[in-house]
N, C-alpha and C positions, 0 to 999 in steps of 0.2 A: 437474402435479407436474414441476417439472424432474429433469435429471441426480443432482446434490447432494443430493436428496430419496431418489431413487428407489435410490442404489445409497451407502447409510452402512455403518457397520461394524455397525450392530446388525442392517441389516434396515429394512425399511417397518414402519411400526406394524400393519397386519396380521400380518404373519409374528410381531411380538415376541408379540401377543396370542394368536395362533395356536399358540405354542410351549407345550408340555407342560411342566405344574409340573412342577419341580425342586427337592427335598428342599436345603437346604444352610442355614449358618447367615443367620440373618433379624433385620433390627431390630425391634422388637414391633411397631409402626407401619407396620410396611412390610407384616408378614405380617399383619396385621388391616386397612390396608386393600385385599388383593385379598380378605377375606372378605366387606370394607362399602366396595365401591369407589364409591356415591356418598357417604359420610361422612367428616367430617373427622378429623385425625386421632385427637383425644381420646377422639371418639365411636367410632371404628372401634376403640380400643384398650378402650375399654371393654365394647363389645361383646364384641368376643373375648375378652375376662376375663371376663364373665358366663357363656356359654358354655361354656367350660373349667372353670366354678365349679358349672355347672349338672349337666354332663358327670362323676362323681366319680367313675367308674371312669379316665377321663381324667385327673383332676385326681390321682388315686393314681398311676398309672402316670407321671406327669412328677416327681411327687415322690420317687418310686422312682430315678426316670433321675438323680437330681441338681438338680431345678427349679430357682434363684431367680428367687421374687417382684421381685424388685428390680435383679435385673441388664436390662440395656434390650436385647439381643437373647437370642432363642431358637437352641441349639444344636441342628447340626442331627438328633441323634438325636429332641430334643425335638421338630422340626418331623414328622417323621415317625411320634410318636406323634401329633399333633396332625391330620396329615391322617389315620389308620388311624383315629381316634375322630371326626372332623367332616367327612371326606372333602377333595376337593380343592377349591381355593378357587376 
């Protein structure tokens, strides 16, 4: 691993993988896949929809918060019901 590698602005890919979730707003694809990290992305968003759908105290409580089906990211109050009902990803 050279220099350039070793010292970026994010960090090594350990330390990124290494870092504690953090609650904030998410695209659905993005939070589905660190739930189905070797799936692509349709499959990783479908799973987490199933999930969520299977989940109905979950799926009440996001509907509660203001859920839309159709909007392409989860806000992050929504993310924070979603880990307290599926835990962290």
């Amino acid at each position: 691993m050279n220099y350039m590698q070793q010292k970026t602005r994010f960090g090594t890919a350990a330390e990124v993988e290494d870092a504690p979730f953090r609650p904030r707003v998410y695209r659905k694809t993005e939070l589905a896949q660190l739930y189905f990290p070797q799936a692509g992305k349709k499959t990783a968003l479908q799973g987490l929809a199933r999930w969520i759908k299977r989940c109905t105290e979950l799926e009440k409580a996001l509907e509660a918060a203001g859920y839309d089906k159709n909007r392409r990211f989860y806000l992050k109050p929504e993310v924070e019901l979603i880990v307290k009902f599926l835990g962290e990803p």
